[in-house]
Structure formats: structure tokens, C-alpha cells
VMD Tcl script that draws the C-alpha trace (Angstrom):
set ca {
  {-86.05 118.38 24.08}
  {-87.32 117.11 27.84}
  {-88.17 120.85 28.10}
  {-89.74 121.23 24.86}
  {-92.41 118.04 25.32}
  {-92.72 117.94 28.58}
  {-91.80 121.03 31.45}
  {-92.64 123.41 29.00}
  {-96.28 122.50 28.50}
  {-96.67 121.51 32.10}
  {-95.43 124.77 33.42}
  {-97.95 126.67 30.93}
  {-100.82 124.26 32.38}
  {-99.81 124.95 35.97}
  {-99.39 128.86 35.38}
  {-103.43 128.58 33.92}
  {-104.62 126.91 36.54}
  {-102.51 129.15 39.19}
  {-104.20 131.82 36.83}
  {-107.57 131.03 38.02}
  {-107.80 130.10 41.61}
  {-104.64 132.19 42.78}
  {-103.56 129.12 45.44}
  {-99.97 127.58 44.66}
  {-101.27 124.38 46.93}
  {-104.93 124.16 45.13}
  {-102.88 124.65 41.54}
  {-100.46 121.41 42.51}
  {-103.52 119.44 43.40}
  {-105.74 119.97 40.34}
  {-102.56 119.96 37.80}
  {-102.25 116.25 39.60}
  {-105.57 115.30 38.69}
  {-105.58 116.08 35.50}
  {-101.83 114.95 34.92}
  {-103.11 111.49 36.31}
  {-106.63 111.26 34.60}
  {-104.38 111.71 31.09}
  {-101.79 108.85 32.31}
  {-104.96 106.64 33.09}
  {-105.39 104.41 30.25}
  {-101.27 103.93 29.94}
  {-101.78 103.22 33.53}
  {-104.67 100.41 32.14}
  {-102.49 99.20 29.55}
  {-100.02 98.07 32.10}
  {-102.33 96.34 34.28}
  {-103.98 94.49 31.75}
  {-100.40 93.02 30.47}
  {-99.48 92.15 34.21}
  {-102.38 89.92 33.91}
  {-102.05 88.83 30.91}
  {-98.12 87.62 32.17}
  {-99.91 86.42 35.07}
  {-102.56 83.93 33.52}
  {-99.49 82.53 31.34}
  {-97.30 81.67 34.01}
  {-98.09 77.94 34.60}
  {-97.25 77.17 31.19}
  {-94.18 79.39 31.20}
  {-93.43 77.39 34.62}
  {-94.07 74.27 32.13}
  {-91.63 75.42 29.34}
  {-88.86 75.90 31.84}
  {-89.16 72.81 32.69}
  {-89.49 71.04 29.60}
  {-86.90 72.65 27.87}
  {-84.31 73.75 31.06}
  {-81.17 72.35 29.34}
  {-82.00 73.49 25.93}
  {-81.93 77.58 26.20}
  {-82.95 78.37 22.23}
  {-85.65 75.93 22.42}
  {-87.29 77.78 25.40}
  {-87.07 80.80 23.55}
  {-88.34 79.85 20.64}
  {-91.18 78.09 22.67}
  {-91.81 81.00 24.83}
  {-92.12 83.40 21.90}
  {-94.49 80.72 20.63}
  {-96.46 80.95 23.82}
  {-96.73 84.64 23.56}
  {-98.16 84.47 20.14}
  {-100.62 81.81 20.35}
  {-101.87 84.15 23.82}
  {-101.23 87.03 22.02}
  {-99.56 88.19 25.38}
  {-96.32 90.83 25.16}
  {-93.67 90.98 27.06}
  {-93.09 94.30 27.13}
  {-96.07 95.27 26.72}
  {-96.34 96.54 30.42}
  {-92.75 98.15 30.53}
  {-93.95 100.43 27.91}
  {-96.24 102.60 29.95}
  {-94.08 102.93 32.47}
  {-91.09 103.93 30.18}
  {-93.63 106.79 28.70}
  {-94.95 107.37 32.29}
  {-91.35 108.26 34.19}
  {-90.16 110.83 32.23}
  {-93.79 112.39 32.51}
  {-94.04 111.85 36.44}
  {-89.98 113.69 36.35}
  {-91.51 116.60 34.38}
  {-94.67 117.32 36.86}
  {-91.77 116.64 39.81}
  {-89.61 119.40 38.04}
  {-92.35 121.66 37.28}
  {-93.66 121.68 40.88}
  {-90.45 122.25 42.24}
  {-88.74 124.96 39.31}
  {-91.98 127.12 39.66}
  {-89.74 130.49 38.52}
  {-88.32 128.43 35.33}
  {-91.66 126.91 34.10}
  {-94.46 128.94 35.25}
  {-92.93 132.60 35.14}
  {-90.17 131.51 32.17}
  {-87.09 133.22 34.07}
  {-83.93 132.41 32.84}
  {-81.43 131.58 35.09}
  {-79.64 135.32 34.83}
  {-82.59 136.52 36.02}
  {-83.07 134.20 38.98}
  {-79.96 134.99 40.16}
  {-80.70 138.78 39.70}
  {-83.66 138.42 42.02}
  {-82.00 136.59 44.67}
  {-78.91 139.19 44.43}
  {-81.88 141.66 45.08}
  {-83.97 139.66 47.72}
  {-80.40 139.47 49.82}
  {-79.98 142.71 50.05}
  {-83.85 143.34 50.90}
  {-83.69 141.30 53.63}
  {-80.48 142.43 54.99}
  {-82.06 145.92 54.97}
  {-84.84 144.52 56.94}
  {-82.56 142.96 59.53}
  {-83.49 139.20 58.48}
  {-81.08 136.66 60.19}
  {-79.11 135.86 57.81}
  {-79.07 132.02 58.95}
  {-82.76 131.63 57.57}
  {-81.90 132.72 54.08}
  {-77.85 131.33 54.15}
  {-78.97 128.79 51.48}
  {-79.83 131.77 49.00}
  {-76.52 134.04 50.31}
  {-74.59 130.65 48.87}
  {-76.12 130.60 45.60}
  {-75.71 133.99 44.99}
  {-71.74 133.81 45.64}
  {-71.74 131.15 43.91}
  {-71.26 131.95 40.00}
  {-72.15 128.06 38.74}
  {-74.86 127.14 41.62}
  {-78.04 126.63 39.92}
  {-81.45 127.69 42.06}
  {-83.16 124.33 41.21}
  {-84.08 123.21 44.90}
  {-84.50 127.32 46.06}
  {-87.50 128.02 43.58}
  {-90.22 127.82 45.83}
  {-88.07 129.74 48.75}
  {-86.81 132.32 46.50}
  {-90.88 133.09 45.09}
  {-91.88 133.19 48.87}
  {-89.73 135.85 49.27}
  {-90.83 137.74 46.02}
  {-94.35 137.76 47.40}
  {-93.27 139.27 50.73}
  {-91.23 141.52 49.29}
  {-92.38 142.31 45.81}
  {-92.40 146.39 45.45}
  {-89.36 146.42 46.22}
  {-88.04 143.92 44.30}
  {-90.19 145.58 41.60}
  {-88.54 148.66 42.10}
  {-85.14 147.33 42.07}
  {-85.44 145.34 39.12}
  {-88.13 147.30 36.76}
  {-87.25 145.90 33.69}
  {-88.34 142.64 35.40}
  {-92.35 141.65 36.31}
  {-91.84 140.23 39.85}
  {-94.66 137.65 40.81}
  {-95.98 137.07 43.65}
  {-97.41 133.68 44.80}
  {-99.52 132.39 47.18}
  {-98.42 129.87 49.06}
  {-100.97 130.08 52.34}
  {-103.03 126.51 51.94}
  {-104.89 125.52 55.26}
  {-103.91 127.60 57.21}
  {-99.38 126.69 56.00}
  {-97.07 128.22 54.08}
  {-96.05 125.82 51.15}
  {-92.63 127.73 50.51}
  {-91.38 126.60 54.22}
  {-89.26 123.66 54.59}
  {-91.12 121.15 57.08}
  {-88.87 120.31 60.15}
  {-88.72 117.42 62.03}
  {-87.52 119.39 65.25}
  {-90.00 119.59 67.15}
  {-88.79 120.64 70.53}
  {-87.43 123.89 68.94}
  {-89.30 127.02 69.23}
  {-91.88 128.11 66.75}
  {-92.00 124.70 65.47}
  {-94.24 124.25 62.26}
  {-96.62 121.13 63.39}
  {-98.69 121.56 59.97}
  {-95.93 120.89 57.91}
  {-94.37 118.18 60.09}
  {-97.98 116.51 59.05}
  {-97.79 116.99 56.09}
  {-94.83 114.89 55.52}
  {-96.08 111.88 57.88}
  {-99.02 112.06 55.35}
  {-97.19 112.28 52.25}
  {-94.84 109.07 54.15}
  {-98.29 107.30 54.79}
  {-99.83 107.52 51.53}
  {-96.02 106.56 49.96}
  {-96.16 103.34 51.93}
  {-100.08 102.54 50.90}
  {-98.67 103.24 47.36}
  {-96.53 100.31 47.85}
  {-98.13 98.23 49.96}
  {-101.23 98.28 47.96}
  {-99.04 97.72 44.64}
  {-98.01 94.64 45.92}
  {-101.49 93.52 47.16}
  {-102.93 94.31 43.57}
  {-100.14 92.68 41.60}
  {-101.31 90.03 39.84}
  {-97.94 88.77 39.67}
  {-98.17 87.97 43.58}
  {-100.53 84.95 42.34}
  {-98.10 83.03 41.09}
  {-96.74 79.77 42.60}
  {-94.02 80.42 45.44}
  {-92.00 78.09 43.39}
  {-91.70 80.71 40.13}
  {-89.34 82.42 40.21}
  {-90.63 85.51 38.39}
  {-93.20 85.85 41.27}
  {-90.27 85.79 43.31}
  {-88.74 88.65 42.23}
  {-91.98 90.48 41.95}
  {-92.56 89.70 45.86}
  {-89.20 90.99 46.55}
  {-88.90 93.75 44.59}
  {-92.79 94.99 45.69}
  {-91.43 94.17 49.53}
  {-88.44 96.52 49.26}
  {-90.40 99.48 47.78}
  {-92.54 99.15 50.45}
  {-90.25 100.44 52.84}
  {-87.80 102.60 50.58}
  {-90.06 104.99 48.93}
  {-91.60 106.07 52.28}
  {-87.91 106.55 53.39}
  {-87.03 108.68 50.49}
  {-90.14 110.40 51.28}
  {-89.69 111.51 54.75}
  {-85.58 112.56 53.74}
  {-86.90 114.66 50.65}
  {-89.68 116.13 52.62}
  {-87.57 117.22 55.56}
  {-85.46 119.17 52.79}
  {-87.40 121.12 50.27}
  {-90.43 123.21 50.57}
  {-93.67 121.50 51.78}
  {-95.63 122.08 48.33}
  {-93.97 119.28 46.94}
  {-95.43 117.18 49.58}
  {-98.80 118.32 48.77}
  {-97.72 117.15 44.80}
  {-96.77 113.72 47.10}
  {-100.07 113.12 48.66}
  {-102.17 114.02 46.02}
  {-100.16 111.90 43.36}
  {-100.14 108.95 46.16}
  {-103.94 109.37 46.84}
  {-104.89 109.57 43.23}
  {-102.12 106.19 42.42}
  {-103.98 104.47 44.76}
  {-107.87 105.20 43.67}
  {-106.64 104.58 39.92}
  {-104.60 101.54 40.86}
  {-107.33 99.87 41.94}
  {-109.85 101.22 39.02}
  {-107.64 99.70 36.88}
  {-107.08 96.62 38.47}
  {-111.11 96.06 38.34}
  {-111.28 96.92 35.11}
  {-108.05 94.80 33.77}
  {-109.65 91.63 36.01}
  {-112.60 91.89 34.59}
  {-111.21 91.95 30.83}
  {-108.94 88.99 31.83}
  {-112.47 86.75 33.37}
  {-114.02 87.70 30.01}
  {-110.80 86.11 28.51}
  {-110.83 83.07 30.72}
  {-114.55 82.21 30.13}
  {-114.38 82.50 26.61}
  {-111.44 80.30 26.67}
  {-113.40 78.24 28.74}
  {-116.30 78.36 26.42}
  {-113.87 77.52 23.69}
  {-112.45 74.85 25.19}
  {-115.68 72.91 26.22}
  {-117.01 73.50 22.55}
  {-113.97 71.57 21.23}
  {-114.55 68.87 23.74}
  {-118.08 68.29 22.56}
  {-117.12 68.67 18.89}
  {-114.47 66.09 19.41}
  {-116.85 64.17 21.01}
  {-119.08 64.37 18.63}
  {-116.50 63.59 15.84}
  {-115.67 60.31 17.80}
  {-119.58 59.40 17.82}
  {-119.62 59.42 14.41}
  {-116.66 58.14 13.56}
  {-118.09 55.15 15.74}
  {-121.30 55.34 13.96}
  {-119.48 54.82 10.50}
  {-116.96 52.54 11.30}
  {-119.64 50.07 12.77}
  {-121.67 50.56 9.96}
  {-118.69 49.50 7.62}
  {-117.91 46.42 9.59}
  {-121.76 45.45 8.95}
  {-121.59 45.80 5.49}
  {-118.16 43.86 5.25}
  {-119.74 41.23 7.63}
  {-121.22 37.99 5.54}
  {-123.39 37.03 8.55}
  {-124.78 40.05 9.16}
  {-125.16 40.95 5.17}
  {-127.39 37.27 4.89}
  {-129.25 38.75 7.78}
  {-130.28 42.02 6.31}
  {-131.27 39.94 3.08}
  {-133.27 37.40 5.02}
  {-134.77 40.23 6.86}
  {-136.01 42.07 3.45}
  {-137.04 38.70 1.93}
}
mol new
graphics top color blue
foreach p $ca { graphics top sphere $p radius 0.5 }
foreach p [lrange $ca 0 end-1] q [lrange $ca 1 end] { graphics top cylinder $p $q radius 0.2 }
display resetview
């Protein structure tokens, strides 16, 4: 089903836009855009419920208090509270939920380029890497640089999930003769050149080794940068981070946004020094495009949420001069009553018409 709603109509997207500029690395970036532009207003939703939590806080922090040894009663209050600000709770989990599997799909997509773009089975892939073994053997290839595809091969249950990119590298270099040993098969050949790197090679972090690939090495510190501005600017935009120190759902926000900070860059840099160096380029442009969007949306969502404090604002200072008004005449009548009820001031008004 994952592959029915979501790889499979990604990979046919990718494989069009491959279609027409012919550049794996230019193909991952546009896909992104569009992927992201699409995701935008879930992206909005969320933002605008984070400050909707946010403005509500104080009188959450109020409830808590009110109501701390009396656990139903501060539900039943809080769901109160929600209604009368017509604020849900989950209102900003729910993009994300629909957004992860999504973000998954473009990862596998990116990364499975002979399953969803080319719609090889797995028999097949395993074929072709039988076939581009042998090819480079005949060509006197060490066989250290292509061990990873010698184990898969050998081994009957592997699957050639993380060896996409590297095994359609090789199909490009080698294609007529693949083509030739397979011609019941259409052997496709990417391109993988993008400034000047090869997006099938796996970026190293050696650099005192021979050879050494410096444009993919810089790749990955960029795709680590932009990881960490992810985070760093997620916490900065949170409206969450706004509450008092003393709340402790700010709290957790603070600490949660802290750790991310420093993890996802991590998990960055290890995935990046493993797997080709396109999905870095998927990295970066996803980070780049997070970030400008992230802020959009924050803009937009703060700007909703002044409209809603003005107006509640506005609100409020019409009741206060309706009240006030209320009281005035309330005064008015009541002081009128006590000078009709008052003899004194009844013989006055008679004297005064005589």
C-alpha cells in the first residue's frame, strides 16, 4: 500500500522529470521543490496550531494550577479551554503524521532509483549486478571497489536497497554490454555528473588518501550545515520557545528542539559518509527549502495569530465599554427611581411645576 500511494507515484514523477533534463542531481533538486511546495500548506497548518497552543498557554499554566489535585477537572477544563479558543490539540501532530511517511517515500525513491524510476524487480536487479560483476572482472576492476555488490550477489536474501545508485553508475559505464548480456532487459543509463561530481560515489571522509574526492567531502559538510540550521532555526521559530521557563510544556519543547540540534547533523554526516552523494544533494535541497518555507510560514501563521489577538482585543474593549455603558444606565435608572420614591424630592418637582 506505501508503494501504491506513495513510491510509486514519486518514482513516475522523478523518472519525468529525469525524462526532461537528463541530470540525476538536477532531477533530485526539482522533484524536492515540488515535493515541498505540495507539503506547504500542511506545513502552514502546523504552524498556525503551534501558535495557537502557544497564545493559550498562560491559561493552561492557570488550569494546572487551579485544578493540580483534581486530574478530571483539568481535563474537563482544558477541553473547555480548547473549545471556547477553538484551539486543537492535535491539530499540529496531524501534518506531521501525513508529512513522515511522505518525506520516507521521496527518501526511498531517491535512494531505490532502479525499483521506482526504471520498475525492476528485484530478480532483475540481481541479474544485472550478476552481469556488472563479471563485466568488471573482465575489465580488471579491483575487486575491493565493487566488494559490496560481489556480497549481494552471493548472497540469495540480500536486498540491493542501499546499492541502487552504485549498481546504475555502473550500468551507465557499462551499458552495451550489459545490454548485450541481458537483451531481454532495457539497461538505463544515468547521469550522475552534477558540478563537475559523480552522485553515484560514496563521499569519504579520508582525506589524506590518494585520489581523494574533495567535492563530495563538501557536499556532506553542506548537507551537515544546512541539517543543523534546520534545527537551530526550528527552535528559534517555535512559538512554543515563548512560553514561561516555568511551563513545563515549553520545557520539553526547549529540550527536545536542543537535542535535534545536534543529532540530526550527526546522523547526517554518518549517513552521508555511507551511501552515494545524491542523497546528500536530496539533503541540502530539502534542508534549504525547510528553512525558506519554515520561515514563510511562520510569517504567515504570526500574522493570522495578531489578527486573532487584535480582534480579541477589539472584542474585549467593546465589552468593557458596553458594560460600562450598562452600569451608566443602570445608574441613571436607579437614581431616577429613588427620586420618584423620595417624598421630598416628589413635593419639590410639584412645587417646581406649580
Amino acid at each position: 500500500m506505501f508503494n501504491t500511494l506513495i513510491t510509486g507515484p514519486f518514482g513516475s514523477v522523478l523518472n519525468f522529470i529525469y525524462s526532461l533534463v537528463n541530470n540525476y542531481g538536477l532531477a533530485i533538486i526539482i522533484f524536492c521543490i515540488v515535493c515541498k511546495l505540495l507539503l506547504f500548506p500542511l506545513t502552514l497548518k502546523s504552524k498556525k496550531s503551534m501558535f495557537a497552543n502557544a497564545r493559550i498557554q498562560p491559561k493552561m499554566q492557570e488550569l494546572q494550577k487551579k485544578y493540580k489535585n483534581d486530574k478530571d477537572r483539568y481535563s474537563m477544563e482544558l477541553q473547555k479551554l480548547y473549545k471556547e479558543e477553538k484551539v486543537s490539540p492535535l491539530a499540529g501532530c496531524l501534518p506531521l503524521l501525513i508529512t513522515m511517511p511522505i518525506l520516507f517515500g521521496l527518501y526511498y525513491v531517491v535512494t531505490q532509483p532502479l525499483y521506482f524510476l526504471m520498475k525492476y524487480s528485484e530478480e532483475t536487479i540481481r541479474v544485472i549486478a550478476g552481469n556488472i560483476v563479471t563485466v568488471l572482472g573482465n575489465h580488471g576492476v579491483n575487486p575491493d571497489s565493487f566488494a559490496r555488490i560481489t556480497a549481494y550477489v552471493e548472497n540469495a536474501s540480500a536486498k540491493s536497497n542501499t546499492l541502487q545508485i552504485e549498481l546504475a553508475n555502473y550500468m551507465s559505464q557499462y551499458g552495451d554490454e550489459l545490454q548485450a548480456m541481458t537483451p531481454d532487459v532495457a539497461i538505463s543509463k544515468f547521469n550522475f555528473d552534477f558540478l563537475g561530481m559523480n552522485l553515484s560515489k560514496t563521499p569519504s571522509y579520508e582525506f589524506w588518501t590518494p585520489n581523494f574526492l574533495w567535492g563530495l567531502f563538501i557536499l556532506v559538510l553542506v548537507s551537515v550545515a544546512t541539517a543543523f540550521l534546520v534545527g537551530w532555526l526550528g527552535q528559534k521559530l517555535n512559538p512554543m520557545q515563548t512560553g514561561s521557563p516555568d511551563d513545563p510544556t515549553a520545557k520539553s519543547a526547549a529540550s527536545t528542539g536542543k537535542m535535534m540540534i545536534y543529532i540530526m547533523p550527526l546522523m547526517t554526516a554518518f549517513i552521508g559518509f555511507s551511501i552515494p552523494a545524491a542523497v546528500s544533494v536530496y539533503w541540502i535541497t530539502n534542508n534549504l527549502l525547510t528553512i525558506g518555507l519554515d520561515v514563510l510560514a511562520n510569517k504567515i501563521a504570526g500574522r493570522k495569530e495578531e489578527e486573532i489577538r487584535q480582534k480579541k482585543l477589539e472584542d474585549e474593549a467593546r465589552r468593557k465599554r458596553n458594560k460600562k455603558k450598562a452600569a451608566e444606565l443602570d445608574s441613571w435608572a436607579e437614581k431616577q427611581r429613588t427620586e420618584e420614591e423620595d417624598p421630598k424630592t416628589k413635593e419639590e418637582k410639584e412645587v417646581s411645576s406649580e
